[in-house]
N, C-alpha and C positions, 0 to 999 in steps of 0.2 A: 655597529654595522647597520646601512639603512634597510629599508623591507624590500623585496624586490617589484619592479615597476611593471608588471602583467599579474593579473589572476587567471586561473582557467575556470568559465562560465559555462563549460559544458562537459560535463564529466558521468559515466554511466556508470554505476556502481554493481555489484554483484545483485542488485534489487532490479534492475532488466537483466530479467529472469533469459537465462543463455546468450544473453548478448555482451555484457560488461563484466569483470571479476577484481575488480577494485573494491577490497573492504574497506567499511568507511576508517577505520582506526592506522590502515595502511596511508590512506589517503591525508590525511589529518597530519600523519609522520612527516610525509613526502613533503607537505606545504609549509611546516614544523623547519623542518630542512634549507630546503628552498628560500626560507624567507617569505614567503607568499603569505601577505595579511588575512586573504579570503580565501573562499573555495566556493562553487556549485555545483552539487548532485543533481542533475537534470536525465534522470530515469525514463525510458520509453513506457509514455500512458500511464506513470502511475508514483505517489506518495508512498510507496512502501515502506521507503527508510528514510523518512523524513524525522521523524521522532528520532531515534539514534543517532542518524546522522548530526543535526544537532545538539545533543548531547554533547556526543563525544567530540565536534569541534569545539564548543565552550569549553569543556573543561580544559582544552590543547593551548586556549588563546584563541583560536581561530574564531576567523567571524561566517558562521554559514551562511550560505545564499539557497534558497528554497526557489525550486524549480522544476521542469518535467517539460520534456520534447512531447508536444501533443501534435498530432497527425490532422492533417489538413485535405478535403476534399476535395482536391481541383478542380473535377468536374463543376464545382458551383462558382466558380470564382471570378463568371458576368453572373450571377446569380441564377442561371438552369443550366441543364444540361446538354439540350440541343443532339439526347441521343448518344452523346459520347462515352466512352466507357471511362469512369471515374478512377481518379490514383491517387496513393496515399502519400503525402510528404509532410515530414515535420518542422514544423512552426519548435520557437524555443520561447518559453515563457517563465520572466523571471518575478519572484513576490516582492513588491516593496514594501507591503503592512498586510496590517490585516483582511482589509476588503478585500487584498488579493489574494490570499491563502484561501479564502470562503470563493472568490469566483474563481480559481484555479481549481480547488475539489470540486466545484458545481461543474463544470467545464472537462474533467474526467468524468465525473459518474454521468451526463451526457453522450459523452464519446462512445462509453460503453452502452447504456441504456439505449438510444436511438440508435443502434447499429445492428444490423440482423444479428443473432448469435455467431452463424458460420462464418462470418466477415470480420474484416480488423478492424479493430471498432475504431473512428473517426470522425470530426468534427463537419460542421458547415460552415462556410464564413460569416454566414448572419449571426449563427451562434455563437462564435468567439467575440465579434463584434458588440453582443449584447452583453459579455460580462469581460469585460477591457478591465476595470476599474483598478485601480492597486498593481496592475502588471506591466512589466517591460516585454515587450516584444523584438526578438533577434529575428532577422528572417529566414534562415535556415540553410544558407549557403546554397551552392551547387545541386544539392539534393533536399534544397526543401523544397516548399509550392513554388515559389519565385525561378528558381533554378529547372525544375522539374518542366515550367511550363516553355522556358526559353531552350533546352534542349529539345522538347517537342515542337520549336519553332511556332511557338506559339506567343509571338512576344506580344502583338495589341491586348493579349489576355492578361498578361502578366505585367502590363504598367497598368492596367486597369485593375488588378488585386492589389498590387502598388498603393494606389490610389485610396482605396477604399482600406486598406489596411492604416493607411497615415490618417486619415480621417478619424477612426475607429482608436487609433488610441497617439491624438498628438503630442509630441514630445516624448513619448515615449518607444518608441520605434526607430530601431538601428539599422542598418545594412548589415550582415553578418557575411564575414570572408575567410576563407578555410583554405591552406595551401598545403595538402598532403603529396602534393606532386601530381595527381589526377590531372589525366585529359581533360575533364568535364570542369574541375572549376579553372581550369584556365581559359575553356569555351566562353565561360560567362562572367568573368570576373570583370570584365573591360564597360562591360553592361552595366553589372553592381556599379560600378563606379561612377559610372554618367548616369546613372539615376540618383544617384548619393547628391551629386551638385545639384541636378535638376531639379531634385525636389526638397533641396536644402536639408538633407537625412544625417546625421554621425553612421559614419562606420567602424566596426570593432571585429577585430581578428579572436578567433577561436581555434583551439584545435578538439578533434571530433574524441575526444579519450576516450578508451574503451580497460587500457591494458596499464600499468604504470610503468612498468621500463622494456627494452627490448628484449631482455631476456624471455619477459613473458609470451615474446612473439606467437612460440609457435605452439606455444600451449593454447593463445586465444582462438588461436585456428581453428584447434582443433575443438573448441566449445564453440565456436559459432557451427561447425559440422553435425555437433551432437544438437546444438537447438534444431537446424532445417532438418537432420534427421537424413543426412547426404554423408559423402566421404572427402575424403584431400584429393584425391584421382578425380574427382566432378567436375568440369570443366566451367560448371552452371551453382557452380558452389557461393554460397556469400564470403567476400574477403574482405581485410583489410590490408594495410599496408602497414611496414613496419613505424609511420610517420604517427599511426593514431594513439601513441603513447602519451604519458603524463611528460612533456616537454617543460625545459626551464624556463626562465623569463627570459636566459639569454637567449635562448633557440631563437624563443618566439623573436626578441627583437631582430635578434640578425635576419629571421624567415619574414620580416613587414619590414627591415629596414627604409625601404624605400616609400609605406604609409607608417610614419611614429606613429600620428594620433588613433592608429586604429587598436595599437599596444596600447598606448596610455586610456585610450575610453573605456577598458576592460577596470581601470581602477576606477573609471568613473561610472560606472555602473554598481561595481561594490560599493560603492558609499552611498549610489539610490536604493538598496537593496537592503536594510538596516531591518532584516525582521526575522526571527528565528520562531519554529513551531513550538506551539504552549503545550504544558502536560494538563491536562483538565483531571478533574473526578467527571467520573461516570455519570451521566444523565441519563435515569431511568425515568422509562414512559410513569405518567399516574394508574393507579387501580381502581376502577371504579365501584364504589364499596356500596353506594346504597343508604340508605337511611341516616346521613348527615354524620358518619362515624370515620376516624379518619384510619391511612392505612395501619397504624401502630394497633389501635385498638379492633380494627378488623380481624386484624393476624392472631389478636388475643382469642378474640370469642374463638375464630375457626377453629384454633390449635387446640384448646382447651377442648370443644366438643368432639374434635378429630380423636382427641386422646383417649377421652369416655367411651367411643367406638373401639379403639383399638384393646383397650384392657379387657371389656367385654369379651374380644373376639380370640384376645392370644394371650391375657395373662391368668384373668380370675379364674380358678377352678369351678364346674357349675354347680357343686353342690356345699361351697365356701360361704361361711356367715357373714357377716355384716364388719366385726370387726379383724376378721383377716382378710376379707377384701381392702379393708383402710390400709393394712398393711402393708399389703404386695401395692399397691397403689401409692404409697406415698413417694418411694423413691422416682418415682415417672414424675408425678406431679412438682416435685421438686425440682427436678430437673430440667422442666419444662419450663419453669416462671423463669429458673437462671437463663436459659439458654432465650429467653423471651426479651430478656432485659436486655441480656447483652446485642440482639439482633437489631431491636430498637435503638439502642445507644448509639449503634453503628450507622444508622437510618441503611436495617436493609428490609424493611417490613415488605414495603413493594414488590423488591423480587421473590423473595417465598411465596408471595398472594400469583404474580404471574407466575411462575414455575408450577404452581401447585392448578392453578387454572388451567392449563395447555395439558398436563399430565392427567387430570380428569376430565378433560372434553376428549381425549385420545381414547382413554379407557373407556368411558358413554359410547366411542364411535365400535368400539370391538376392536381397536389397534393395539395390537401387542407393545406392551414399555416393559420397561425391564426391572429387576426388584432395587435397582441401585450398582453405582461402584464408585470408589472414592472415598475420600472422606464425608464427603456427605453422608456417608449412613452412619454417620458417627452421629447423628441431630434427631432427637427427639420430634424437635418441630417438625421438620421433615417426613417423619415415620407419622406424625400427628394426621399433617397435611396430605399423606397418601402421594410425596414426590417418591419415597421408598418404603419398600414392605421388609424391611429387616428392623427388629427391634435391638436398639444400641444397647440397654442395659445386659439383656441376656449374651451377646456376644460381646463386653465389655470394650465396646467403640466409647472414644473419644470426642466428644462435641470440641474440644479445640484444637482440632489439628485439622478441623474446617474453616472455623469462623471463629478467630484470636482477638480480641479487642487491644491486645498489645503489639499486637503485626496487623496494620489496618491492610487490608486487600478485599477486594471482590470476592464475594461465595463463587463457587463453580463447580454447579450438580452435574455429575456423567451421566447423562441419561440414553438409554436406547433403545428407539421405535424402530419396530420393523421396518428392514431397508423397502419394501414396497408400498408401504403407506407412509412413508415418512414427508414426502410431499402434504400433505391432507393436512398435517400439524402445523407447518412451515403455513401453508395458506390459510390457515384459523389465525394465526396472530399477525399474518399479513391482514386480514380484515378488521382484525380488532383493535387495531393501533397503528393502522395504516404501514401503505407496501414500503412506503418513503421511509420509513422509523422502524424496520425490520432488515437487518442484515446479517449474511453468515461472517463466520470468523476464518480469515484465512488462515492456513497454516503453511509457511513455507519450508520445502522439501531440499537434503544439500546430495552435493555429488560424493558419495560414501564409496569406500576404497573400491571392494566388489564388484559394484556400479561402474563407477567409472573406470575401473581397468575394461570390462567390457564394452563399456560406451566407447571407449579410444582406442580398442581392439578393433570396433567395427568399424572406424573411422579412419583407421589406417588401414584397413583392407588385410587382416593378421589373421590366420585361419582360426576357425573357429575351435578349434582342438587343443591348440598353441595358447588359446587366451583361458579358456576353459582350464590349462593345468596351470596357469599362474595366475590365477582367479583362488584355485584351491590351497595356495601357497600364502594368504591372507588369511 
């Protein structure tokens, strides 16, 4: 059986966050299915599930296409403003290699960095323009910049973003054309198309996926109402249409039979698109040790004198000889060089040095840390280094059910500063290793039964009394 002759190039996954609920492993089935050689996650503003998602395509066969709907500043798009109030529409950008995957994350952490926090964070054209490299650009149908500025009757604007968009990344720039039955892109698709000739462009059909099949209709509804935080009854409510599903290849051809090549350029994008995200090891910033000693032997001296404090202070009895202090001392000591060697083997010297650095500049400042939780206080080193104040041998903790040299992984100390100073710590190692090479760790949050029964109680407008006793029914 041959593979089927459309990919979908634009696909939201359950990683835009309330807007899409396509898990990638569903979606992988569906293409699995289908026949579809490819697929592209293209998530509002952000690489969430870029790692997985690829993954779990390779393992299926599938070839992933890495990508992300990034939002585009109209208001610049003769380059000022001229006073007008600016609007967000998204651009579609697809990675062909590596260059692109690096100006695609530069070009998110952008969008969000240079955008007030209270605002949705958003690009400028000169910015997208100055990291093109490696990327395909779709131009965003009916509701992206191009769309957006011809429904505001703004068309000398929007052959001049045209213009300057083709410029900015040649040959690699499509017409993108999307027929979910809307008024709007029927208003401008006749445009789309005489600018396609005029400026010698490919165009390629897309459909906008949010949901995989109809049945999920009206469940999606009802998540896009829990995203805006509105009900089904809003008149002002975000919809979609039952059209924004995961469609077959036949849909799609019968819905373009009348443009083929705009089906078929969606396979010819898949084959420009030949680049899936890398799994790296961790690159930890250097420590700066001082006196030509590198971080392995740095971590020695500290631990070793950290250790000398600590028996001092909470093991030796004070009026203990000479040879029962060797005593109660040797098992620490012992335990230390192991748990030294194997920290070194693993090259994790660095992070003990910064851990144990930020956790004593906190303490110097008077900000409360906390004595430890986790396996971490199963580490000697650790109790050495003053990252925790619980001594492992006396509560018989485990050094390897933190840091295994037979299950290679990242240590991961729990630590916690008081929630009011905890900023103060965050800005000491933004200065000491720069804000650029300091980030937090996101954690994403799911819709859990509870939750959601009430989030879709309030969404269908179901008394609050009603949802309340079948909430307790859970």
């Amino acid at each position: 059986m041959s593979l089927a002759p459309f990919v979908h190039l634009r696909v939201r996954s359950a990683f835009s966050l309330l807007q899409g609920s396509i898990r990638h492993a569903d979606l992988v089935e569906a293409c699995r299915r289908q026949r579809m050689p490819a697929v592209a996650v293209t998530d509002d503003t952000n690489l969430f599930g870029v790692m997985p998602f690829c993954a779990t395509a390779a393992r299926a066969g599938i070839q992933p296409i890495v990508g992300a709907l990034v939002p585009l500043d109209t208001g610049e798009a003769n380059g000022r403003r001229n006073g007008r109030r600016t609007t967000e529409e998204h651009l579609l950008l697809l990675v062909q290699n590596e260059a692109g995957y690096r100006n695609l994350c530069r070009l998110l952490s952008d969008a969000y960095l240079g955008t007030d926090e209270a605002a949705r964070p958003r690009l400028s054209v000169d910015a997208l323009l100055a990291a093109s490299e490696g990327l395909l650009l779709l131009t965003g149908g009916a509701f992206g910049p191009l769309g957006g500025l011809l429904r505001r009757r703004e068309k000398d604007a929007a052959h001049e973003l045209l213009r300057r968009l083709q410029e900015g990344f040649p040959g690699r720039l499509y017409i993108e054309l999307q027929r979910h039955g809307l008024e709007e892109e029927e208003a401008t698709e006749e445009t789309f198309l005489e600018w396609a000739y005029a400026f010698d462009l490919p165009i390629v059909a897309t459909n906008d996926v949010h949901f995989l099949d109809e049945g999920m209709y009206e469940a999606q509804q009802a998540l896009l109402c829990i995203g805006a935080g509105t009900t089904l009854d809003d008149p002002e409510r975000p919809r979609l249409t039952p059209e924004h599903r995961f469609k077959t290849a036949e849909e799609m051809a019968r819905l373009f039979e009348d443009l083929p090549e705009a089906v078929a350029n969606s396979l010819v994008i898949a084959r420009r698109c030949a680049y899936a995200a890398p799994t790296r090891p961790p690159i930890l910033p250097h420590f700066p040790t001082g006196e030509g000693r590198d971080e392995a032997e740095e971590l020695r001296i500290r631990a070793r004198q950290g250790l000398e404090r600590r028996l001092e202070a909470h093991v030796f009895a004070p009026d203990a000889g000479e040879e029962e202090r060797e005593r109660a001392a040797a098992p620490y000591r012992e335990r230390l060089e192991y748990e030294l060697d194997v920290i070194v083997q693993m090259k994790f010297p660095g992070y003990f040095l910064i851990v144990a650095d930020f956790i004593q500049w906190a303490k110097d400042q008077g900000i409360p840390v906390g004595p430890g939780r986790g396996s971490g206080a199963g580490s000697v080193v650790a109790w050495s280094l003053r990252i925790t104040d619980l001594d492992p041998l006396r509560f018989g903790l485990l050094f390897e059910r933190f840091l295994n040299p037979e299950r290679v992984s990242m240590p991961d100390f729990d630590i916690d500063f008081c929630q009011d100073r905890r900023d103060e710590v965050i800005r000491y190692v933004q200065r000491k290793y720069g804000a650029d090479r300091v980030a937090h760790i996101i954690t994403f949050g799911k819709l859990q039964a509870r939750a959601v029964l009430r989030d879709v109680g309030r969404v269908l407008g179901l008394p609050f009394g009603l949802v309340d006793r079948i909430c307790k029914l859970v």
